[in-house]
matplotlib code that plots the C-alpha trace (Angstrom):
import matplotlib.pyplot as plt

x = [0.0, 1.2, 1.1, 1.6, 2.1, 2.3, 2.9, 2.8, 5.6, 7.4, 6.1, 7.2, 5.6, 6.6, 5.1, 3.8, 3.6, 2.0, 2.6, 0.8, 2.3, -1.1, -4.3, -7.3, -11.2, -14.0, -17.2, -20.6, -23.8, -27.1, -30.5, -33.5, -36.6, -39.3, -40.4, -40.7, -37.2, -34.6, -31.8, -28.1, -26.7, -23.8, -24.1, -20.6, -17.5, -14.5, -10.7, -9.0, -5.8, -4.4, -0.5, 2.2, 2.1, 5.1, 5.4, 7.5, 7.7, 9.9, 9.9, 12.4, 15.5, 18.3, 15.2, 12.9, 14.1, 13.2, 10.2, 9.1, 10.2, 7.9, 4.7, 5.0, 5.6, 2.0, 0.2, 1.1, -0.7, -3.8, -3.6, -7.2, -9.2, -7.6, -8.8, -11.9, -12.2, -10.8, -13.8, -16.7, -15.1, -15.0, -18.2, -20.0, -18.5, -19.7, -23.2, -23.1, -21.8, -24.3, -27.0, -26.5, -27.0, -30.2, -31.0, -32.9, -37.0, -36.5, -37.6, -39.9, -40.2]
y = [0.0, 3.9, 5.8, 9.8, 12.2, 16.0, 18.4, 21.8, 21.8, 18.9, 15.3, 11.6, 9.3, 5.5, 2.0, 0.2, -3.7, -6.3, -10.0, -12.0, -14.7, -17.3, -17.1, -19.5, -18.4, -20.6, -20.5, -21.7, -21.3, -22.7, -22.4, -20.4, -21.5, -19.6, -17.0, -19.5, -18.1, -19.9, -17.8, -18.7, -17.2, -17.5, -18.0, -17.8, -16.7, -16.3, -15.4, -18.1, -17.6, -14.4, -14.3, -11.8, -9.1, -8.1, -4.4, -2.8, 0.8, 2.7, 6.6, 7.8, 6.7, 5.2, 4.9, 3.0, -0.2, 2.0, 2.8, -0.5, -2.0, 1.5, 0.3, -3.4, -2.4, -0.3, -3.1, -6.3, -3.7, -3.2, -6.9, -7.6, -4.3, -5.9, -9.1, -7.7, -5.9, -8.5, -11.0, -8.3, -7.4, -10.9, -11.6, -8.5, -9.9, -13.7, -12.5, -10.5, -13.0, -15.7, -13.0, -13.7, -17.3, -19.0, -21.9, -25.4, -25.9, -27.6, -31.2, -33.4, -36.9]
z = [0.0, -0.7, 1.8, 1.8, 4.6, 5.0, 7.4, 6.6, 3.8, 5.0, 3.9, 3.0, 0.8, 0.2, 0.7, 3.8, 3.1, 5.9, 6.4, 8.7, 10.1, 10.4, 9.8, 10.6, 10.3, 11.4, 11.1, 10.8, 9.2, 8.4, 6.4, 6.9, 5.1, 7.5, 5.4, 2.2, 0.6, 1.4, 3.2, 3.9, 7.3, 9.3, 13.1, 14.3, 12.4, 14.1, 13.5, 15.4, 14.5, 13.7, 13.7, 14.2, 11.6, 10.6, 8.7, 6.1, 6.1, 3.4, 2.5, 5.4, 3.9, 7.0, 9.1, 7.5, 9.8, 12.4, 11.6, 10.3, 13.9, 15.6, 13.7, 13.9, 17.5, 17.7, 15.5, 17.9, 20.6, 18.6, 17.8, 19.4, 17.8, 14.6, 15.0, 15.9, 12.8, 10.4, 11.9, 11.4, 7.9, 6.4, 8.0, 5.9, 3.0, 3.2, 4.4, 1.2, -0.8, 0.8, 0.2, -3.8, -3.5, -4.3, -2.3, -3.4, -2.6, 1.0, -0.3, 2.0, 2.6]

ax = plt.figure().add_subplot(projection="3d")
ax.plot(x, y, z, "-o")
ax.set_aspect("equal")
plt.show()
């Protein structure tokens, strides 16, 4: 990713790159056919694993090391509100994508 800053008339620009160590997601879901449309849902989803994340920082030269080992620093403390908001991402996007799919008539015995 690019990344731009400016203060006054002083700024940097360069690249911030992310790699995380692991990653596991679980989750679960079921069928709905109460209100005669079948509907795909998820009831849990969860980000079991979520790894280290390493970061790469360039744009200030001799200290880019530094500042890579700064915001890797300040990400492993905001580990859990990243967690948090990888789960509640990837769950908007599977209920969306679930939301496209059209189920099968329920069939009876």
């Amino acid at each position: 990713m690019n990344y731009k800053a400016k203060l006054s008339f002083i700024g940097v620009k360069g690249k911030l790159d992310a790699k995380v160590r692991s990653n596991a997601v679980s989750f679960s879901g079921g069928l709905d056919y109460t209100s005669g449309d079948c509907k795909l849902f998820i009831q849990t989803l969860t980000l079991s694993d979520l790894g280290k994340i390493d970061v790469h920082v360039t744009g200030l030269g001799k200290l880019n090391w530094l500042y890579s080992k700064i915001v890797t620093w300040v990400t492993s403390r905001l580990h859990n509100k990243i967690k948090e908001t990888v789960e509640n991402n990837i769950r908007k996007i599977l209920e969306k994508e679930l939301g496209k799919i059209k189920c099968p008539a329920p069939f009876l015995l």
